[in-house]
N, C-alpha and C positions, 0 to 999 in steps of 0.2 A: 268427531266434534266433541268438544268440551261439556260437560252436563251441567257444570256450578255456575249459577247466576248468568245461562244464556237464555234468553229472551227467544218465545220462538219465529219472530220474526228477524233476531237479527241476522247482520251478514257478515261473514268470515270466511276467508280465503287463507289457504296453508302453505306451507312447503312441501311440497311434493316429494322431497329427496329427504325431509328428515319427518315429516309429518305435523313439524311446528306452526301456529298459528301467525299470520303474519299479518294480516290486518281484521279489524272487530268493529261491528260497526251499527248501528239503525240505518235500516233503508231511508230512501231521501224522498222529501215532499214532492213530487212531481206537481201540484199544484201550485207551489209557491216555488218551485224551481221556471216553471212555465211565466209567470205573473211577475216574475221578474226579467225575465228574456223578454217581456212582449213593452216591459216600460225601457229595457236598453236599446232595441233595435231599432226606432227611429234617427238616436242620434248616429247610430252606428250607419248606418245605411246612409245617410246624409254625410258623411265625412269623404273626403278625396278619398280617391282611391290612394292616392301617392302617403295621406296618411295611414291610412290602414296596410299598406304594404308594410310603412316604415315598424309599426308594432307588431305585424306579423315575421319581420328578421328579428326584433328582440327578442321576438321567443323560440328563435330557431337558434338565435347566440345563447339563451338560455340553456335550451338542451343542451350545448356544445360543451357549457361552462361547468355545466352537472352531469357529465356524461359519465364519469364513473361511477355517482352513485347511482344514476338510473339502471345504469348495466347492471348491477349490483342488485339493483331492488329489483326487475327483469327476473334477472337469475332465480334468486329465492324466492320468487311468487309462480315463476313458469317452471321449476326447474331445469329449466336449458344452460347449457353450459357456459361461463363466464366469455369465451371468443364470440360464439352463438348471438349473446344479449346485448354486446358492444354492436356486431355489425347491424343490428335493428336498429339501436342510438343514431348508427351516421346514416344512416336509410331514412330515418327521420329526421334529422336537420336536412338530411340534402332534400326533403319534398318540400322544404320551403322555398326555395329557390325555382324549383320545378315547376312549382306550384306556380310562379309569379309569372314563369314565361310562358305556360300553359296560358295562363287567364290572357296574357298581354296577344298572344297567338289566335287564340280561338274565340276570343269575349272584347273585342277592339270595335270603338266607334266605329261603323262604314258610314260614308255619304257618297253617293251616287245623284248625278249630274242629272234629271227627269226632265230636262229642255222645259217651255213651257209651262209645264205642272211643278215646277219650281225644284224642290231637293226630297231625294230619298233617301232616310236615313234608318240605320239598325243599331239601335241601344242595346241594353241589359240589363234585367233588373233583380234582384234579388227574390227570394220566395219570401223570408222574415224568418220564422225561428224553425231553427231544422233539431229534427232529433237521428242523435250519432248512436246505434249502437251495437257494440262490438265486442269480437272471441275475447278468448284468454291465451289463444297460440301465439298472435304475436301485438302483445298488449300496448304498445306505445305506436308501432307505425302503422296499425290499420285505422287505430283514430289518428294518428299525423293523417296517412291519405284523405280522410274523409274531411276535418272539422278545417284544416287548412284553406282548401280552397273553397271551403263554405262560408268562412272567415274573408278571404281578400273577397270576394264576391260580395259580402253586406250583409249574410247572414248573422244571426246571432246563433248559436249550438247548445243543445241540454247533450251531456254525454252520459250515456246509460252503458257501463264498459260490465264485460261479464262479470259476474260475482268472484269469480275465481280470479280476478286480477284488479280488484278497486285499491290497492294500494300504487302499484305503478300508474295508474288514473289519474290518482292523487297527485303524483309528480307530475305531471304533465302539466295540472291544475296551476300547480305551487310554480311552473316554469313560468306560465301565462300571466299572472299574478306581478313575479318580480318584473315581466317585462313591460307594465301597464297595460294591458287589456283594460277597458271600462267594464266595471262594475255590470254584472248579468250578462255579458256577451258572449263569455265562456262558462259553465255552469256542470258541475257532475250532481247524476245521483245516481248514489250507490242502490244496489236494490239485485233481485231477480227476474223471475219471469213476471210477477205483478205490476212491477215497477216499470216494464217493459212495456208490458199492452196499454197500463195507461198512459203511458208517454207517446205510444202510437195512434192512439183514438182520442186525445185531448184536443180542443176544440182551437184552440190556440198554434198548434203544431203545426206548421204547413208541409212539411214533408219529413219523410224517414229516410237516412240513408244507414242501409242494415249493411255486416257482415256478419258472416256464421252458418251453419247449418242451413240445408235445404228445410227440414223441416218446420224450424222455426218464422224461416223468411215466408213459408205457405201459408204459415198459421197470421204472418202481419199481412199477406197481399189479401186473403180474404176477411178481417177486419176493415179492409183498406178500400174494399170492393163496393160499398155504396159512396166511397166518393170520391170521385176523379178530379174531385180540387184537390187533394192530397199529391205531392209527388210522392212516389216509390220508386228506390234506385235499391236492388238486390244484387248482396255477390256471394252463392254458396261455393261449396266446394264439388267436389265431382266423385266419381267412381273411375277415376285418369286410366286410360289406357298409355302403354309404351313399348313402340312396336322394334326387335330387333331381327332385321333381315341382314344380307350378305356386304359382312365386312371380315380384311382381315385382321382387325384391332380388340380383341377377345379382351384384353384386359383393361385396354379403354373403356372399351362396354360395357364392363363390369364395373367400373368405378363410378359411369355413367346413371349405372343402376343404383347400386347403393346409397347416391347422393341424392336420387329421384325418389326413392322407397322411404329411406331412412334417416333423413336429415331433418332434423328439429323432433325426432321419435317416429314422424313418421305425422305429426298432427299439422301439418299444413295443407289447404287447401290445396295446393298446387301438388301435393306428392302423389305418386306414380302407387297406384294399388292393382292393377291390373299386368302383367309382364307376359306382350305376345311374340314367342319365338317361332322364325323357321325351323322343321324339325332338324334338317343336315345341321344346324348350330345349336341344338337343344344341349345336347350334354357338355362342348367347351364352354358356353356360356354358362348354365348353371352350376360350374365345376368354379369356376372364374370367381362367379359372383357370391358362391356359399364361402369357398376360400376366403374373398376381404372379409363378408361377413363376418364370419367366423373369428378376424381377427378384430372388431369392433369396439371399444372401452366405449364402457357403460359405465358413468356414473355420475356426484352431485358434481353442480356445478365450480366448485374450488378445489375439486381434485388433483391432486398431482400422478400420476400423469392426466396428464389433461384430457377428459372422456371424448369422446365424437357425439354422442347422445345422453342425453340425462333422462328422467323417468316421464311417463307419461301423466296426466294433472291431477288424478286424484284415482284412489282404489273403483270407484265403480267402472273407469276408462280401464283400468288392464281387467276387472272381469269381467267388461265384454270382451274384449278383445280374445281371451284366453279360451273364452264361453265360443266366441266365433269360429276361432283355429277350430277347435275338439268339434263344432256342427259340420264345420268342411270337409274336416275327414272322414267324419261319420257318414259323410252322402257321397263320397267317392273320392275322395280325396286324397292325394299322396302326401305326408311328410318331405322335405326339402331339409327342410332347418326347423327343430320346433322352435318353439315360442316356452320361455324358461322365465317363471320369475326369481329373478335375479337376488334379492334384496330382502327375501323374506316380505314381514305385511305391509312393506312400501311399495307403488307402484312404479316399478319397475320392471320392464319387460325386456327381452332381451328381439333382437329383429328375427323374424318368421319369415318362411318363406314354403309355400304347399303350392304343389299342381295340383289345380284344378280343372284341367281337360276333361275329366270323365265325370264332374260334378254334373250331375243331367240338370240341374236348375239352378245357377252360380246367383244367388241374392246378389241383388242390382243395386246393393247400397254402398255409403261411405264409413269403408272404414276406415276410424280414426285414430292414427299408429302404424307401428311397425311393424303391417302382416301385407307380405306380397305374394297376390296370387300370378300361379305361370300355367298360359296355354300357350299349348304348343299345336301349330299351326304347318299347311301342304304347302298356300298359294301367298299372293301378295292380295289376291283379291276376297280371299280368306280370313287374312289381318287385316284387314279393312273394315269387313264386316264384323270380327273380332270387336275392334276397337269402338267401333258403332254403336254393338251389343248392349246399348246403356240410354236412361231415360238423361245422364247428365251430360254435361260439356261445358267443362271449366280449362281443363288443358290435355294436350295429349301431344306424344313424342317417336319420332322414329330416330332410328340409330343406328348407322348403317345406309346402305341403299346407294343409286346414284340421281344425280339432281332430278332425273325421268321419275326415280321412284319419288322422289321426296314430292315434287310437284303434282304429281296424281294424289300420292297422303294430302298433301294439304288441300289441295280442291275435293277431296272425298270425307272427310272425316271432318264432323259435326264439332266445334269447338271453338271455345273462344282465344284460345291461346294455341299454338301449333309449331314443336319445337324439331329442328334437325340437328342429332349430333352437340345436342346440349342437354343438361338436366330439366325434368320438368320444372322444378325449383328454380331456374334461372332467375334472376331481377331483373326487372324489367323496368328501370323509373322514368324513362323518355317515351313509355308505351301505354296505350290505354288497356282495364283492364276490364273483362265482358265474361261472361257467362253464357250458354245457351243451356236451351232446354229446362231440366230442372236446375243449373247453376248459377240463375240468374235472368234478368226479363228485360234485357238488350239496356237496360241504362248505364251504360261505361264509367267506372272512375278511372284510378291514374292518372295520365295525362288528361284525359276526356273529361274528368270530375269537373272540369270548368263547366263543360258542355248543361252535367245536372245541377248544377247549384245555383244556374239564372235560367230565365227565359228570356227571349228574344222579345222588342217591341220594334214594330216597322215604324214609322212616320214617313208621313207627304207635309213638307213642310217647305213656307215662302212668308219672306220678311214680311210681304204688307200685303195687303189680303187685291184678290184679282178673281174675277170670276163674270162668265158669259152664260147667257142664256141661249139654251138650243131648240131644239123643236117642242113645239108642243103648246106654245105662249101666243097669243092674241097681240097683234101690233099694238103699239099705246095709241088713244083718242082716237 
């Protein structure tokens, strides 16, 4: 970080791949960020739905229109590689559309015919002003998932986007902006962990919807914990298990693996940190899989040749990372592939891979990057328990097997996502998206996001008022 004329509360985010400053900033008033959300959301909330559809497609033609330079701005704020930052861009236009038949799906007037007792009806109504806020791994579509269909729903949205990516925020802002949004209905502030908790304890705020870390979403559920008017909708990441039993497709598998492990560096919630082999396939598989490895380009994102992964987000991420590998092997750990910084003092790490079978006490966290651990495993009921072995469940994968096995995997193993014979990484944009255990506390986005961003009101309702009296009344005179 810069020393001349930085202020110590302000906030900057760099480039990862060259160490450059890319955006400078004062955190943001979350009081007057709030106080302006709470004077736009009436009218908001009171507009057709069919209008607010129509300004939530202006802003998904917005992205569409700027989509190079988002990808662009993406790139140099995440360091992810320039193909990497484009496919988030169209991930996020297409959740506006998603979004639209989501709500029209699951969030639809019913009325039900109550004979008698006249009509039964199910509305939906908005919560008021939601607070969004989100990683720095994939900085434009996990606020598309969330602020979208918080927006066609009636909400108004404060966006608290990590520190590490308030320039791409920005854009999003600037997208909203040219497509008319009213004034306060979409709203950023930049900030950190400060800026965070008071935007999740403001009085004003009716619900949070978090992405990020397990830790941090612990640290907002117990703030959150004296008050159950607050919604809380949580989606951490996991400790993923990814299970390879009996196939003969060793180099699929392998490709399977490396795309699960080590795509996006390895910092998505959804990547596979856990790798459980049958032992008869232990050494073509990891012979398979050190091989792509091994042949892997690392590097910034306008690279020519074009890298498969760019650096992880800033120097404290590769030493832990580096810090992690060197405790693994220190506690029983075998080397696989080390872990190389690549780049000298940029973060960049090259992808790891260590058995961990003989670690007697394998830390049950997330790590975030390019390091995969491999147990090797007797039974099926083994890797079961393997995969279990974890206080999380955000996704987990088998590879290999026949539909017997795969159907016992998925009725056994704890998770919210449960993949056969694809990357844990898959997209999923017509799928709801769930966490168990530590990954999350059963409130779905994705498609489901409709689900949290209203609640339901019933009504018993009849044009002109009818009503009998029944036992209990004295005859008249």
């Amino acid at each position: 970080m810069e020393s001349t004329g930085v202020s110590a509360s302000e906030i900057i985010s760099h480039d990862p791949a060259t160490g450059a400053v890319v955006w400078r900033g004062e955190p943001g008033d979350v009081n007057t960020a709030v106080a302006v959300a709470a004077q736009a959301w009436p009218a908001w909330a009171a507009q057709p739905l069919s209008a607010r559809l129509e300004l939530i497609r202006r802003l998904g033609n917005e992205m569409r229109n700027d989509a190079e330079a988002i990808a662009r701005g993406i790139a140099i704020e995440t360091g992810k590689p320039l193909w990497e930052a484009h496919g988030e861009v169209e991930a996020s236009v297409a959740r506006v559309e998603i979004s639209v038949r989501a709500y029209a799906e699951r969030c639809a007037q019913r009325k039900h015919d109550n004979g008698l007792a006249g009509t039964l009806s199910v509305r939906h109504k908005p919560h008021g002003i939601m607070a969004v806020i989100t990683p720095f791994s994939q900085p434009l579509q996990v606020p598309a998932t969330h602020l979208i269909p918080a927006l066609i729903a009636g909400n108004v949205v404060v966006l608290k986007p990590s520190e590490k990516a308030t320039a791409t925020a920005q854009m999003l802002i600037a997208c909203a902006n040219r497509a008319g949004l009213p004034t306060g209905v979409l709203q950023l502030v930049a900030g950190g962990a400060a800026q965070g908790q008071d935007l999740v304890v403001h009085e004003g705020v009716a619900g949070v919807l978090f992405s990020g870390s397990a830790q941090v979403g612990i640290s907002i559920a117990r703030k959150l914990a004296p008050r159950p008017d607050k919604l809380f909708s949580m989606e951490a990441g996991g400790n993923n298990p990814l299970v390879v039993w009996d196939t003969p497709l060793i180099d699929d598998a392998a490709v399977l693996i490396v795309q699960s492990a080590f795509s996006g560096a390895g910092q998505r919630c959804t990547s596979a940190r856990r790798l459980i082999v049958k032992s008869e396939l232990y050494d073509p598989v990891l012979t398979a899989v050190k091989r792509l490895a091994d042949r892997i380009l690392i590097g910034s994102p306008f690279d020519d040749p074009v890298p498969f992964m760019g650096p992880v987000i800033d120097q404290d991420a590769a030493d832990g990372l580096t810090q992690s590998f060197i405790y693994l092997m220190s506690n029983g750990g075998r080397a696989i592939k080390h872990m190389v910084r690549t780049h000298g003092d940029l973060p960049f790490v090259s992808p790891a891979i260590i058995d961990t079978t003989h670690v007697a006490e394998r830390p049950d966290v997330e790590l975030f990057g390019p390091l995969l651990q491999v147990i090797r495993v007797n039974s099926f009921d083994e890797a079961i328990a393997e995969a279990n072995a974890t206080r999380f469940g955000r996704c987990a994968g088998l590879i290999g097997g026949t539909p017997q096995d795969y159907n016992r995997f998925w009725a056994n193993v704890r998770s919210g996502s449960i993949h056969w014979n694809r990357p844990t990484t898959a997209e999923l944009p017509a799928a709801p998206i769930i966490g168990t255990g530590m990954s999350g506390n059963h409130r779905p986005t994705g498609y489901y996001a409709a689900d949290t961003c209203v609640y339901p009101v019933s009504s018993s309702e009849m044009e002109q008022p009818r009503a009998t009296l029944g036992t209990g009344f004295q005859a008249e005179g």
